[in-house]
VOPA-11577 format. One record per residue (C-alpha): x, y, z; residue number from 1. Coordinates in steps of 0.25 Angstrom, whole numbers, always signed. Example, Ala and Ser with C-alpha at 12.3 -4.5 7.8 and 13.67 -1.06 7.14 Angstrom:
BEGIN
+-------+-------+-------+-----+
|    xx |    yy |    zz | num |
+-------+-------+-------+-----+
|   +49 |   -18 |   +31 |   1 |
|   +55 |    -4 |   +29 |   2 |
+-------+-------+-------+-----+
END
This chain:
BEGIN
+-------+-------+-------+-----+
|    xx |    yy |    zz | num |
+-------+-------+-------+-----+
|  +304 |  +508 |  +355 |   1 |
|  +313 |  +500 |  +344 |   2 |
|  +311 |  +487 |  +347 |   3 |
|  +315 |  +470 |  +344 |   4 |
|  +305 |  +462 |  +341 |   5 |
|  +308 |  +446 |  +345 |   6 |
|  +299 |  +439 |  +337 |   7 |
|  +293 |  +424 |  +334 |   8 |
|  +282 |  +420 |  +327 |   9 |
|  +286 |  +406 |  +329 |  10 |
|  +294 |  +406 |  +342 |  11 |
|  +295 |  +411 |  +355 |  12 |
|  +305 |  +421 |  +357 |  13 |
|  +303 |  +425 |  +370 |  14 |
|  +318 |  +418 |  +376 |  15 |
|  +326 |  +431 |  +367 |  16 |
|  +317 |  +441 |  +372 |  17 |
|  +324 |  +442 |  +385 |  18 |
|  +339 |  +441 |  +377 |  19 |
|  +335 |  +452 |  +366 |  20 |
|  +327 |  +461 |  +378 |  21 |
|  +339 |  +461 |  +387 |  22 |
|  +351 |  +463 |  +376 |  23 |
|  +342 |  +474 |  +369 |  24 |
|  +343 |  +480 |  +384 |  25 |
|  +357 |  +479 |  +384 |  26 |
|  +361 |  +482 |  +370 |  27 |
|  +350 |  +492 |  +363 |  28 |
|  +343 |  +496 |  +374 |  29 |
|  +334 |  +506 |  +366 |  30 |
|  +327 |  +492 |  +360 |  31 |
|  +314 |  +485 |  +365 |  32 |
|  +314 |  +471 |  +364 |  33 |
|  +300 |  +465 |  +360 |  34 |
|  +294 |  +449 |  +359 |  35 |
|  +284 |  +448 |  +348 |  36 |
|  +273 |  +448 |  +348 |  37 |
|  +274 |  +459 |  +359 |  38 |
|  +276 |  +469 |  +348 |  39 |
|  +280 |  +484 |  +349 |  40 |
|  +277 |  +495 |  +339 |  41 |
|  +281 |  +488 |  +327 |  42 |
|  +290 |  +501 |  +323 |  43 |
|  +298 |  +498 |  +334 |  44 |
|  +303 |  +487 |  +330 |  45 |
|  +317 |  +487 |  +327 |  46 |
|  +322 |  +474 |  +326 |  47 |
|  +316 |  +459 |  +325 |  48 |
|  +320 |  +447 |  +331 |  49 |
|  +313 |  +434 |  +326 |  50 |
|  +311 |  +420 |  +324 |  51 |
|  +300 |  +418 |  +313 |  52 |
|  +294 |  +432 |  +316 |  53 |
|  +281 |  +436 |  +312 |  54 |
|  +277 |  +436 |  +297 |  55 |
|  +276 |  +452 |  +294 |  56 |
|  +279 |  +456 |  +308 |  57 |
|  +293 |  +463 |  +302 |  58 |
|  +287 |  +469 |  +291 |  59 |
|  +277 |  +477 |  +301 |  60 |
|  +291 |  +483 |  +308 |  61 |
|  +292 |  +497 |  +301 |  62 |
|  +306 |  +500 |  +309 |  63 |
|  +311 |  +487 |  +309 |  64 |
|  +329 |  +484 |  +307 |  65 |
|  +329 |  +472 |  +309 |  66 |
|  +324 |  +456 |  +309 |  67 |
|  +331 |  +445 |  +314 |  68 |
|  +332 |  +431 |  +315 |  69 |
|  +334 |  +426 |  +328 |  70 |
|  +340 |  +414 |  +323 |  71 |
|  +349 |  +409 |  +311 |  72 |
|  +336 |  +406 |  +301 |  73 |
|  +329 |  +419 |  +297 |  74 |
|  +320 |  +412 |  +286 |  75 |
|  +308 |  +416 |  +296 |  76 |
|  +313 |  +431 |  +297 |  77 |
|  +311 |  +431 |  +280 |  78 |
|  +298 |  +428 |  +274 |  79 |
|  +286 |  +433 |  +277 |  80 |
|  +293 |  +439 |  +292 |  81 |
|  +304 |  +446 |  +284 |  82 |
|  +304 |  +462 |  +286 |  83 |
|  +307 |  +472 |  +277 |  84 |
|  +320 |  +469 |  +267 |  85 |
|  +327 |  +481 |  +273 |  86 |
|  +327 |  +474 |  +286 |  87 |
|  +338 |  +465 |  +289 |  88 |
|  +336 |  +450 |  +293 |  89 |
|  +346 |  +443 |  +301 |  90 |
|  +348 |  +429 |  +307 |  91 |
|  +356 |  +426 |  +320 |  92 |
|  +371 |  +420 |  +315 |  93 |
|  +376 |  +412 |  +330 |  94 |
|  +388 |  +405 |  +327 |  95 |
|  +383 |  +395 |  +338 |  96 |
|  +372 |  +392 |  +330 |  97 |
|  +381 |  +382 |  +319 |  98 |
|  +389 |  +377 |  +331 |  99 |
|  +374 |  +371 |  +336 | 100 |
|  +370 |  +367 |  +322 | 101 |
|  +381 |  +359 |  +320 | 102 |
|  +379 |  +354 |  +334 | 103 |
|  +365 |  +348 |  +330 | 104 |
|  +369 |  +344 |  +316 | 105 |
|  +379 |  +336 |  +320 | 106 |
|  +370 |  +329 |  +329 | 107 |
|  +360 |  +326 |  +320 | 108 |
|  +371 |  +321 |  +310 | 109 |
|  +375 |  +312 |  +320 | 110 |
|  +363 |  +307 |  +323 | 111 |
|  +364 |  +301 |  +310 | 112 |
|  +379 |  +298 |  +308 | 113 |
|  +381 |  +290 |  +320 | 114 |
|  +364 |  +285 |  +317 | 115 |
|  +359 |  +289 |  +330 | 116 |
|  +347 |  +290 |  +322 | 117 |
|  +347 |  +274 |  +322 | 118 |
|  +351 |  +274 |  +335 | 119 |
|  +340 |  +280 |  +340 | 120 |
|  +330 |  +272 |  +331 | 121 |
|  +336 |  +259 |  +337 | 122 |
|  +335 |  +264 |  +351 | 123 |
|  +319 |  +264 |  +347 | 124 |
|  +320 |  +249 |  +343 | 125 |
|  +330 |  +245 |  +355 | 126 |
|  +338 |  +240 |  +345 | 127 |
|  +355 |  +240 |  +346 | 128 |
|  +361 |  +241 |  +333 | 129 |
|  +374 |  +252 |  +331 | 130 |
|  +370 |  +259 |  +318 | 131 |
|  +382 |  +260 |  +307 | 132 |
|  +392 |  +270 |  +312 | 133 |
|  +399 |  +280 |  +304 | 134 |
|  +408 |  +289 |  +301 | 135 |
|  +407 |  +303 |  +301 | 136 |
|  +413 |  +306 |  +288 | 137 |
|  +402 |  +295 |  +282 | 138 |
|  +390 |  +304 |  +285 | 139 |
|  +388 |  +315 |  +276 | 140 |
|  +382 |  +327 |  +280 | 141 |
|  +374 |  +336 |  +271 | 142 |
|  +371 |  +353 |  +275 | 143 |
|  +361 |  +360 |  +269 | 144 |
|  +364 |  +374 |  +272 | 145 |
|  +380 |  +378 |  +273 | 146 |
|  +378 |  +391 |  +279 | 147 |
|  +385 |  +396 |  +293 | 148 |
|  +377 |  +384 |  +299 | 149 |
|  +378 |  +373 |  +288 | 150 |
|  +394 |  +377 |  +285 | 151 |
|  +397 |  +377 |  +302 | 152 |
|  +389 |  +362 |  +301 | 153 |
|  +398 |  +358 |  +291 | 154 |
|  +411 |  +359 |  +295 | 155 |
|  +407 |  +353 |  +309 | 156 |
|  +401 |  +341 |  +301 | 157 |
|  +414 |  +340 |  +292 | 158 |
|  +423 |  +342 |  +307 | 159 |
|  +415 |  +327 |  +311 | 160 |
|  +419 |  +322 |  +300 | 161 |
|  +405 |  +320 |  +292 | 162 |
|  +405 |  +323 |  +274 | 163 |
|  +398 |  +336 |  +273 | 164 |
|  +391 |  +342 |  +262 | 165 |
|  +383 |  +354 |  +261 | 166 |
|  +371 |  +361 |  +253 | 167 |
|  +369 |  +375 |  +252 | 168 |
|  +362 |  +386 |  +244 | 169 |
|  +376 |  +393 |  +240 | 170 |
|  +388 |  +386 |  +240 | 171 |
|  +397 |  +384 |  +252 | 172 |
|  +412 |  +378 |  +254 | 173 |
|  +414 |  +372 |  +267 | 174 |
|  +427 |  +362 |  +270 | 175 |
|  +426 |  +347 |  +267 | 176 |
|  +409 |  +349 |  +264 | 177 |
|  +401 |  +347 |  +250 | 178 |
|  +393 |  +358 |  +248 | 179 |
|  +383 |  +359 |  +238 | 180 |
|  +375 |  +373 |  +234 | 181 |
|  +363 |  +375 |  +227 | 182 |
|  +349 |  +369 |  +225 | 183 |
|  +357 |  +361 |  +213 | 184 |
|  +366 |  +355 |  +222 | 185 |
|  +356 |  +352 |  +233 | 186 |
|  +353 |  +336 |  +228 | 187 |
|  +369 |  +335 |  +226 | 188 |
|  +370 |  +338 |  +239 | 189 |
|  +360 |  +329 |  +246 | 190 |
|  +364 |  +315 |  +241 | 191 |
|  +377 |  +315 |  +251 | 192 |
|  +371 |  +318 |  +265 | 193 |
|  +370 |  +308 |  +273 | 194 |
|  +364 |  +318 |  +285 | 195 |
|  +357 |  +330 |  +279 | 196 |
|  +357 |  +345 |  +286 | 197 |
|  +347 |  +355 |  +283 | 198 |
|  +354 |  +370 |  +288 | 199 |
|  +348 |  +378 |  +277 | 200 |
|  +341 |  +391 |  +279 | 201 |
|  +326 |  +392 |  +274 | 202 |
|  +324 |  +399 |  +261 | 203 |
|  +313 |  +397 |  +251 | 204 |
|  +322 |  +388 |  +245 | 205 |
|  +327 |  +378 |  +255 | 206 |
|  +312 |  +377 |  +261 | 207 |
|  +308 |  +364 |  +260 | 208 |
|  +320 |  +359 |  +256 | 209 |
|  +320 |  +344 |  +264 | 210 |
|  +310 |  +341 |  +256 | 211 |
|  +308 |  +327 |  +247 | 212 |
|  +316 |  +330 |  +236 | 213 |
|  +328 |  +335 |  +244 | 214 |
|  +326 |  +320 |  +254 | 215 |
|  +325 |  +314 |  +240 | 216 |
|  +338 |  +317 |  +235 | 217 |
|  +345 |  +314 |  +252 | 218 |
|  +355 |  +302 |  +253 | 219 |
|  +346 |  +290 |  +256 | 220 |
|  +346 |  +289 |  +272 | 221 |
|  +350 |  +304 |  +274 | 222 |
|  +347 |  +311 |  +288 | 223 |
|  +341 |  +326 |  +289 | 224 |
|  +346 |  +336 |  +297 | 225 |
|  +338 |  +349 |  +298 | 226 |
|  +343 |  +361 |  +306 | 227 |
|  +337 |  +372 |  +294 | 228 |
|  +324 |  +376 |  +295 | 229 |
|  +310 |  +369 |  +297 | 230 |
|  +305 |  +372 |  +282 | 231 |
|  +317 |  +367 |  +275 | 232 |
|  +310 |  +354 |  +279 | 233 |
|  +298 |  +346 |  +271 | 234 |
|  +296 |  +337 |  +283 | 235 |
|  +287 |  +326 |  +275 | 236 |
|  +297 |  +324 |  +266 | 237 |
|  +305 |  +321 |  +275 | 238 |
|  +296 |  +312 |  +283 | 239 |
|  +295 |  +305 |  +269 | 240 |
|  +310 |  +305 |  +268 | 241 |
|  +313 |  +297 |  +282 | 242 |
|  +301 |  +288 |  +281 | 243 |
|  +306 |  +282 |  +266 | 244 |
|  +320 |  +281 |  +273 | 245 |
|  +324 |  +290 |  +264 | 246 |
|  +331 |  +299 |  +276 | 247 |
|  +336 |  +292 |  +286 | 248 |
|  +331 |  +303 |  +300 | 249 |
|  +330 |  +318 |  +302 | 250 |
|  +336 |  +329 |  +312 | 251 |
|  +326 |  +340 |  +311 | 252 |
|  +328 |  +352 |  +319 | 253 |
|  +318 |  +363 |  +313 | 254 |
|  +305 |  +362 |  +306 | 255 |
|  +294 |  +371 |  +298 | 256 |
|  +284 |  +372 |  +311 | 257 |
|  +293 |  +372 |  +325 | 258 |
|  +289 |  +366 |  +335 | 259 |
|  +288 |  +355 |  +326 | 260 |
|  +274 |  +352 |  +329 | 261 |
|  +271 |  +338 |  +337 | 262 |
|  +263 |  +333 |  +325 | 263 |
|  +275 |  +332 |  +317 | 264 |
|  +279 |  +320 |  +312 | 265 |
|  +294 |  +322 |  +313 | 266 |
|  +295 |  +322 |  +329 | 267 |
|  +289 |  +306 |  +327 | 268 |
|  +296 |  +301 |  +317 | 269 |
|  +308 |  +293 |  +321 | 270 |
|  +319 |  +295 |  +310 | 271 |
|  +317 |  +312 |  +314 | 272 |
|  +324 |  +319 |  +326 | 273 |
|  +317 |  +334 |  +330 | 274 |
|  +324 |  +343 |  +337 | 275 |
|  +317 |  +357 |  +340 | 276 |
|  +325 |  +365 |  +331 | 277 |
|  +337 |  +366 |  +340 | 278 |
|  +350 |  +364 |  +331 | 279 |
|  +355 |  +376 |  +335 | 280 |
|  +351 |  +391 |  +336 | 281 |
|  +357 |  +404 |  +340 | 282 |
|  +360 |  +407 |  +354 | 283 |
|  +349 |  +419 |  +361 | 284 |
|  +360 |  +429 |  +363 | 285 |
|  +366 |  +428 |  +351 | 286 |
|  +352 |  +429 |  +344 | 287 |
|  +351 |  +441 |  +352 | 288 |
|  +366 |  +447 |  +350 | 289 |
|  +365 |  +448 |  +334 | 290 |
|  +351 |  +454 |  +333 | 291 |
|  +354 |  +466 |  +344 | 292 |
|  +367 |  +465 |  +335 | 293 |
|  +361 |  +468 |  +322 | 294 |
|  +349 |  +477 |  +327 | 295 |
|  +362 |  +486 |  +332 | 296 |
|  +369 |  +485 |  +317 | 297 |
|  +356 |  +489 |  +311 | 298 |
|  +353 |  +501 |  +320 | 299 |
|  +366 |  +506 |  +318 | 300 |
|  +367 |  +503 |  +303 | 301 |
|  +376 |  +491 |  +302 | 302 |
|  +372 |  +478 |  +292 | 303 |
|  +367 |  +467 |  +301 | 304 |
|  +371 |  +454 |  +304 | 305 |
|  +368 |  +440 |  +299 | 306 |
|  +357 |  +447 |  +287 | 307 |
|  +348 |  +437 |  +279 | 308 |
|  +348 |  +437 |  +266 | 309 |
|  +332 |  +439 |  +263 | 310 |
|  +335 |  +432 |  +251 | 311 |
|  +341 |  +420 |  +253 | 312 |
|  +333 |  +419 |  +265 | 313 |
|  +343 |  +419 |  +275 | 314 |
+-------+-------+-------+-----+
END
């Protein structure tokens, strides 16, 4: 019986199972749904649905039309998980998803505009002292990455009044923000910010890229924000960076290993805020909505939606 396959594995998919079974029921009633590892004959598989699926498991799937996402990030659909070329990749395009990353950048910008982050170190000391105020138009915001999520991010930044510049692999033009392109521009770029956002996507060459060199060349007393991915990040360079003052805190949201593991030393250290990579993320029926949408275009020949560039690696 044709089937989708919903699989992690990293993650526990079992929440969508339910939303993918019962809008297949309504919607393509000749499918099966499936939760990996409970595997059907693997020429039935029609269609995957994943997050980090297995490496290989696609290139086992003989009839397979379609891979995707089921989130915005798809370097862990490409690699050594990546099917055939002939079979499209997709990633899941929310347009609630900016509205809730700007929601959690702006915190974490605030954080460190209106030094909250001093704030909350004083509150350890019981010591009363108002930090130095100031306006919004004094703090300079840097985004690396300007794509739907990064541009979106900007122009609320820019409609609170904060200077904004951006960094990109091509170049952007947005209203009233620097923007910068190009690996030759990157250092150009980095000695403005006061607050530093990474929204880039993982590709082999932005792996790694928070890394010494890049801290090296920060404005003295910069904050990080991370919302990208977990292997942008060199995370001992950056403990280096904070514990010689060079950076003055850091947001992180994701990370190489998730859970981050309660060894780590990044959930102790006091100039570090963890959350559990919770910036924002597509809603579940959404999710569900454009892969059924795109598994119907392909079954009945039409280009699908929101396709990766295998090449650019996103």
């Amino acid at each position: 019986m044709p089937t989708l396959l919903l699989c992690s594995a990293t993650d526990d998919l079992s929440d969508l199972y339910p939303l993918f079974r019962d809008e297949v029921a309504r919607r393509l009633p000749g499918l099966q749904v499936r939760l990996w590892p409970d595997m059907p004959d693997p020429a039935d598989v029609e269609a995957v649905a994943g997050w980090y699926p297995p490496a290989g498991l696609m290139q086992t799937l003989p009839n397979l039309r379609l891979a995707s996402s089921i989130a915005a990030g798809v370097d862990h659909v490409l690699g050594p998980a990546q099917p055939r070329p002939e079979v499209p990749v997709c990633r899941i395009v929310d347009p609630g998803l900016a509205a809730g990353m700007a929601e959690y950048v702006l915190w974490a910008v605030l954080y460190y505009h209106r030094a909250l982050d001093q704030a909350v170190q004083q509150q350890a000391q019981r010591l009363w002292k108002m930090p130095v105020q100031k306006a919004a138009p004094q703090t300079h915001v840097g985004l690396m990455g300007l794509g739907a999520l990064g541009s979106h991010l900007a122009r609320v930044l820019r409609a609170q009044g904060f200077a904004v510049s951006g960094w990109s692999r091509s170049a952007h033009a947005i209203d009233g923000v620097t923007t910068y392109a190009g690996p030759e521009a990157l250092n150009d770029f980095l000695r403005a910010p006061d607050v530093l956002v990474c929204l880039l996507p993982l590709t082999d060459a932005t792996r790694g890229i928070l890394n010494r060199p890049l801290f090296d060349n920060v404005k003295p007393g910069a904050a990080l924000v991370h919302c990208g991915r977990g292997e942008h990040l060199v995370v001992d360079d950056l403990l280096q960076a904070l514990d010689q003052g060079h950076l003055r805190g850091a947001v992180l949201d994701v990370f190489a290993q998730e859970p981050l593991p309660a060894a780590s030393p990044l959930w102790a250290h006091p100039r570090v805020v963890v959350t559990p990579h919770m910036a924002s993320g597509a809603q579940p029926a959404v999710i569900v909505g454009q892969i059924l949408d795109n598994l119907q275009r392909v079954r009945s020949g039409q280009p699908v939606l929101n396709t990766v560039d295998r090449s650019a690696g996103y």
